[in-house]
C-alpha positions as CSV (number, residue, x, y, z in Angstrom):
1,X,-28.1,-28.1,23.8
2,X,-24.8,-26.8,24.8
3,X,-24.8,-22.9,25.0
4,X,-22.8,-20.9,22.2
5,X,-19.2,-20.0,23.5
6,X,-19.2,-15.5,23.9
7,X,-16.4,-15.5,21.3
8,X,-18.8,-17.6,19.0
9,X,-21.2,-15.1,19.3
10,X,-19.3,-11.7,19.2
11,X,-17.6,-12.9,15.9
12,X,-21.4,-13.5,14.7
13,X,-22.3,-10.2,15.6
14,X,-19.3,-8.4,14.1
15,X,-19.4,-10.3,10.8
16,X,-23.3,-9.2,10.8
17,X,-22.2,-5.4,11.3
18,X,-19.2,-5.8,9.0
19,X,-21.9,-7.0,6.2
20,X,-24.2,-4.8,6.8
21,X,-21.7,-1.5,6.8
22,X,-20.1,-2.9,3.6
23,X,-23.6,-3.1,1.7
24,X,-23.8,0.5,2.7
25,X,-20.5,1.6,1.3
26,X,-20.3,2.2,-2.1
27,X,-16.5,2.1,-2.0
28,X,-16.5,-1.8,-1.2
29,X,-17.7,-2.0,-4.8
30,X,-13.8,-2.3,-5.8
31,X,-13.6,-5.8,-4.2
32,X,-14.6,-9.1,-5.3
33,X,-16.9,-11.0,-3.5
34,X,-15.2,-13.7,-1.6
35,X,-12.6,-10.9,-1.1
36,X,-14.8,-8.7,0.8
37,X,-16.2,-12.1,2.9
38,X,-12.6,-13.2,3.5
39,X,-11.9,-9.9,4.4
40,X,-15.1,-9.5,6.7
41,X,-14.2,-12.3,9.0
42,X,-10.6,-11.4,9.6
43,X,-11.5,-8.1,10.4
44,X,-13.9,-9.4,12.8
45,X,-11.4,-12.1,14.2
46,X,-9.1,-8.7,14.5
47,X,-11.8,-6.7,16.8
48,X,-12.9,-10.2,19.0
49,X,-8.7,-10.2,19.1
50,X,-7.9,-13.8,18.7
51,X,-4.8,-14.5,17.9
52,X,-4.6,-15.5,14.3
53,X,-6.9,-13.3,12.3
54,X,-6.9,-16.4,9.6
55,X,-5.8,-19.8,10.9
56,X,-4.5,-22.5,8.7
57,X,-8.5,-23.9,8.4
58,X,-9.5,-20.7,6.8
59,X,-6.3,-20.8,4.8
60,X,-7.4,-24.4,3.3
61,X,-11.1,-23.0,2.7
62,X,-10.4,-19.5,0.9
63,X,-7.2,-21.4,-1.2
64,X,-4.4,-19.5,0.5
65,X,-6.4,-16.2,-0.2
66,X,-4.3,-14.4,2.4
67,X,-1.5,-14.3,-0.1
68,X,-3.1,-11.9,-1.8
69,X,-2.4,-8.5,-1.1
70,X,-5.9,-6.9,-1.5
71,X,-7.6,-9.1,1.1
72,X,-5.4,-6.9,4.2
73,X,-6.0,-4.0,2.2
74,X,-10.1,-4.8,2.5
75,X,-9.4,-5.8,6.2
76,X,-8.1,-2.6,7.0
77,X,-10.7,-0.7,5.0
78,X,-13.1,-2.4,6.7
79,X,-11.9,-1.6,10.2
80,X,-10.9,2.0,9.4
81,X,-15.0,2.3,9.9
82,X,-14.3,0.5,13.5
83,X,-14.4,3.4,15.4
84,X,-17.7,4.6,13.7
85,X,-19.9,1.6,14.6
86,X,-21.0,-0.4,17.9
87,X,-19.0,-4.0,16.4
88,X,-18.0,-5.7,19.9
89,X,-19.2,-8.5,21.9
90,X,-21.1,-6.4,25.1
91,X,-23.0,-5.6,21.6
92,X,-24.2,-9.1,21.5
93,X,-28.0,-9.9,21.4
């Protein structure tokens, strides 16, 4: 078995601490819930800074969800906690 690239596992990690800190929040209530996972794995694309937050493959899968203006909106929400919480890939297990 081929071992998990580090990028691989640090988004993993932060989508894991993303989830968890949005279940916590009752302010993430607003959003819908594909918005909130969309939303979830750019923000953790953002932190492991790869260079498109959503490539034209997430595009295809969310139906051209980035269009809408509410999924940066959550993005941003979501990292404003950034500086709050251990999310990076040192953090990796």
């Amino acid at each position: 078995m081929r071992p998990v690239p580090l990028t691989v596992q640090q988004l993993t990690y932060n989508c894991e601490v993303f989830t968890n800190l949005v279940m916590k929040k009752y302010e993430f209530l607003k959003y819908d819930v594909l918005t909130l996972a969309c939303s979830i794995i750019m923000a953790s694309r953002k932190i492991c800074k790869l260079q498109e937050y959503w490539p034209d493959e997430l595009v295809a899968m969310s139906g051209d969800r980035l269009r809408q203006p509410q999924l940066k909106k959550c993005m941003r929400h979501i990292t404003s906690f950034y500086d709050d919480i251990s999310c990076s890939g040192t953090n990796t297990q």
